[in-house]
VEXKOLDREN-461701 format. One record per residue (C-alpha): x, y, z; residue in three letters. Coordinates in nm, 4 decimals, padded with zeros to 6 digits. Layout:
<c1 = X; c2 = Y; c3 = Z; resn = ALA>
...
This chain:
<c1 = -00.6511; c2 = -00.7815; c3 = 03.3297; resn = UNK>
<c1 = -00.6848; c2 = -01.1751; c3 = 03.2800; resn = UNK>
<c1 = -00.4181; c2 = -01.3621; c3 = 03.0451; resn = UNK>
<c1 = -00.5889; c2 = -01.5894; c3 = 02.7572; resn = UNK>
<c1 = -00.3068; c2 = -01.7112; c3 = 02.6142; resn = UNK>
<c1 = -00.2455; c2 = -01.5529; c3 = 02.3281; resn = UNK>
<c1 = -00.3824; c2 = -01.2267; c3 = 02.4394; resn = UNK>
<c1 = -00.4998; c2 = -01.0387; c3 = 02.7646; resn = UNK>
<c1 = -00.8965; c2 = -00.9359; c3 = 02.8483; resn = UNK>
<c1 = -00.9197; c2 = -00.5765; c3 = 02.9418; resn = UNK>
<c1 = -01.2353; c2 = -00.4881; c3 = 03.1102; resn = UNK>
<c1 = -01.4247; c2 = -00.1492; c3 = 03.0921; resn = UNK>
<c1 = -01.2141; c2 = -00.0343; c3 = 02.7581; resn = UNK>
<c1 = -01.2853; c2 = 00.3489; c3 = 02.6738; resn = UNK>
<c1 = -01.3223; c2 = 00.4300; c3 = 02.2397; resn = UNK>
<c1 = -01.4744; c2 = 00.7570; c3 = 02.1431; resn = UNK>
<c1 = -01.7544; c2 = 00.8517; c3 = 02.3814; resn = UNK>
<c1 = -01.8208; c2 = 00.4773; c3 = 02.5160; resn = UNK>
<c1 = -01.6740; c2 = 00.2464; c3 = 02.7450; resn = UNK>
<c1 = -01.7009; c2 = -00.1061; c3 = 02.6369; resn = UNK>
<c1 = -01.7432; c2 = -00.3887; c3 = 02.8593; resn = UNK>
<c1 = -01.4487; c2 = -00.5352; c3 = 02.7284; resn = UNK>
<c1 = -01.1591; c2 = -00.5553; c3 = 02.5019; resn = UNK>
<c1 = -00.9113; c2 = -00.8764; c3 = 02.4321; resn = UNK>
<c1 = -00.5641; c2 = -00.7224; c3 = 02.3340; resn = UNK>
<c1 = -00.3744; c2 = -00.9551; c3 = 02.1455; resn = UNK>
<c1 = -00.2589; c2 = -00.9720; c3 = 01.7521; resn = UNK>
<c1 = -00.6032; c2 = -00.8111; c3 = 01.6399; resn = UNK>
<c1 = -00.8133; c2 = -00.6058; c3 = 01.9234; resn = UNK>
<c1 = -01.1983; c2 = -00.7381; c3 = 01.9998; resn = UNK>
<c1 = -01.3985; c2 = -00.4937; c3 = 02.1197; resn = UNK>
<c1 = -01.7181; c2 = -00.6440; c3 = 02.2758; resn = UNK>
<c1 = -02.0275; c2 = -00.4851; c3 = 02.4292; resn = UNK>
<c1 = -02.2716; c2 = -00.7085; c3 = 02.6219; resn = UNK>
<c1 = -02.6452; c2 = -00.5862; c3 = 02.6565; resn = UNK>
<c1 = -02.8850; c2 = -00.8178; c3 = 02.8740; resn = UNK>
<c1 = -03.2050; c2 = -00.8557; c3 = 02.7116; resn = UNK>
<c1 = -03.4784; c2 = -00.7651; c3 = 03.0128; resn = UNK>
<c1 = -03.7972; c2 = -00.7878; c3 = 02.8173; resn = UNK>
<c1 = -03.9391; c2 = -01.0758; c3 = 02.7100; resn = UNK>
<c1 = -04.2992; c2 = -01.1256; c3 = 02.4228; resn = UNK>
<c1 = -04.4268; c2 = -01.4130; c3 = 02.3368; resn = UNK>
<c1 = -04.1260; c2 = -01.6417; c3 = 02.4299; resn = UNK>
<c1 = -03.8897; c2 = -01.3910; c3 = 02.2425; resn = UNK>
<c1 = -03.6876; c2 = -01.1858; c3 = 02.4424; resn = UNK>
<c1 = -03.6349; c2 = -00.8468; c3 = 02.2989; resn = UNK>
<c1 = -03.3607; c2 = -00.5175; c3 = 02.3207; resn = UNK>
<c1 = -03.4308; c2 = -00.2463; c3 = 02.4169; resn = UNK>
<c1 = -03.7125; c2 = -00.2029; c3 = 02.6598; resn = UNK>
<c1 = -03.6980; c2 = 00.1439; c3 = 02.6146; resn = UNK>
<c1 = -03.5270; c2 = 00.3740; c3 = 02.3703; resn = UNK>
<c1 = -03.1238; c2 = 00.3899; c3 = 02.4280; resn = UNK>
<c1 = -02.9269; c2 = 00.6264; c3 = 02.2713; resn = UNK>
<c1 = -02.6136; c2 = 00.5172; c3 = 02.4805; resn = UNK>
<c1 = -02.6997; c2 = 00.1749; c3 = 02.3235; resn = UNK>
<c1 = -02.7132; c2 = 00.3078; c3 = 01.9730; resn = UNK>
<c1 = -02.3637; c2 = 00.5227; c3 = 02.0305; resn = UNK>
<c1 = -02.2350; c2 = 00.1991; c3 = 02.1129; resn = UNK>
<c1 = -02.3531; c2 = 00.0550; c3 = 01.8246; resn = UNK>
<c1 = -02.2303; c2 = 00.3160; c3 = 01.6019; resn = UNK>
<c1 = -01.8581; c2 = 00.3404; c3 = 01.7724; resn = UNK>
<c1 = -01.8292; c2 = -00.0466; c3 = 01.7321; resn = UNK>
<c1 = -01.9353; c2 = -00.0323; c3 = 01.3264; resn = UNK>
<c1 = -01.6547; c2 = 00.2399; c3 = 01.3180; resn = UNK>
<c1 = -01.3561; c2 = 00.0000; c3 = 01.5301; resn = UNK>
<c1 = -01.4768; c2 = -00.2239; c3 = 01.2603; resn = UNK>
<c1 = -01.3686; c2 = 00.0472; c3 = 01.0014; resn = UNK>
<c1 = -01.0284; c2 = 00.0824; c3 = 01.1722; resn = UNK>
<c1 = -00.9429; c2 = -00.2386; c3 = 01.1414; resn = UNK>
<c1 = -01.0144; c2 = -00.3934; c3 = 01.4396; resn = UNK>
<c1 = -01.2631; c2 = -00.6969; c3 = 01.5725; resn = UNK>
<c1 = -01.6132; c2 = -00.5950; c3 = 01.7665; resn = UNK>
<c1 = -01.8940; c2 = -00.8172; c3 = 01.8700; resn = UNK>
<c1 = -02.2084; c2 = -00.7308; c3 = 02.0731; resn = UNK>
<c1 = -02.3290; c2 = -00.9921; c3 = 02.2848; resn = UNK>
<c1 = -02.7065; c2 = -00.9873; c3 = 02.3789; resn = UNK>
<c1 = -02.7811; c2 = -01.1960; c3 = 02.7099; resn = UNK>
<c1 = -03.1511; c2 = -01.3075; c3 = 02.7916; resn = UNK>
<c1 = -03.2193; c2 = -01.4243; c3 = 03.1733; resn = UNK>
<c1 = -03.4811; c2 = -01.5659; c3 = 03.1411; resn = UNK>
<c1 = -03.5165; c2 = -01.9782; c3 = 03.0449; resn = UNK>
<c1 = -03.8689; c2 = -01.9446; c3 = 02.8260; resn = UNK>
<c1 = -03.7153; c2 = -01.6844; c3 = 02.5891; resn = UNK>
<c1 = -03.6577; c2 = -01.9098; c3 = 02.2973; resn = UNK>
<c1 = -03.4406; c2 = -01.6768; c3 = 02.0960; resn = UNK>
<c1 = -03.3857; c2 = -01.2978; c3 = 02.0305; resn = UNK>
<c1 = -03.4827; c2 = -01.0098; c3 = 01.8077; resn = UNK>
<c1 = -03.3918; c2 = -00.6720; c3 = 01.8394; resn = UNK>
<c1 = -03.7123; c2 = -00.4400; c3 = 01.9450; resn = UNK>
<c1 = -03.7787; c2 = -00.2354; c3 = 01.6680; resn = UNK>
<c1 = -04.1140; c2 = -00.1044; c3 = 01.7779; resn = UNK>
<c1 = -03.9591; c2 = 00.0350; c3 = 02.0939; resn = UNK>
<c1 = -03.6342; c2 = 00.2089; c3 = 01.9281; resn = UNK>
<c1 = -03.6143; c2 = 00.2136; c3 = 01.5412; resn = UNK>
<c1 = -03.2662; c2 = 00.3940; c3 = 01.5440; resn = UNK>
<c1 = -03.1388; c2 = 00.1484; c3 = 01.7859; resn = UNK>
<c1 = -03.2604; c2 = -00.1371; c3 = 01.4703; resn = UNK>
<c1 = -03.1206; c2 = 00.0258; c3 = 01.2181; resn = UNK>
<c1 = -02.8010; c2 = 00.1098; c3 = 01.3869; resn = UNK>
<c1 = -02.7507; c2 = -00.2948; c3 = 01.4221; resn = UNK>
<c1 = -02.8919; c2 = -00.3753; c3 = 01.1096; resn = UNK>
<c1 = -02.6288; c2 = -00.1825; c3 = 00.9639; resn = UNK>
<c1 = -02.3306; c2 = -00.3398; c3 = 01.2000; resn = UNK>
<c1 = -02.4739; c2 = -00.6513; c3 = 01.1298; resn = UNK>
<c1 = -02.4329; c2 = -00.5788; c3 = 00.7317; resn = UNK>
<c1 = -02.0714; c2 = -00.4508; c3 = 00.7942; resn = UNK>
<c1 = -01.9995; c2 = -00.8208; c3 = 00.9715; resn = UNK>
């Protein structure tokens, strides 16, 4: 565990039937998942490269921390230095989408 001041960054954080990358305990929890974003089209790079239901349970179990009353973010890193920006690949996973379409509407 690492001290940030006014809380402390747990790593690996178990909710439901996922284990989160990590969690910062302090006065309001923040759960946060961090998916690296592999594929890359026409200078956009793009998640998922193939369909992930462990991505979309993570999804789903985030939207529902949000619910209880706690933070969650998902953080999508792209490697590569020609991706200009990033959109979630629909085409390749639609429930995947939808599933952060709808966290993104519930903030």
């Amino acid at each position: 565990m690492v001290y940030l001041g006014d809380g402390d960054l747990k790593r690996e954080v178990t909710y439901g039937n996922s284990k989160f990358d990590f969690c910062i305990i302090g006065e309001r929890n923040i759960f946060i998942e961090v998916k690296c974003a592999t594929y890359e089209l026409d200078g956009i790079a793009r998640f998922p490269d193939a369909p992930t239901e462990r991505g979309r349970r993570h999804v789903e179990e985030l939207i529902e921390l949000k619910r209880l009353g706690y933070e969650s973010k998902i953080i999508f890193v792209a490697f590569m230095d020609y991706a200009s920006c990033f959109i979630p690949y629909k085409e390749i996973d639609e429930k995947f989408y939808k599933s952060l379409i709808k966290a993104k509407e519930m903030g």
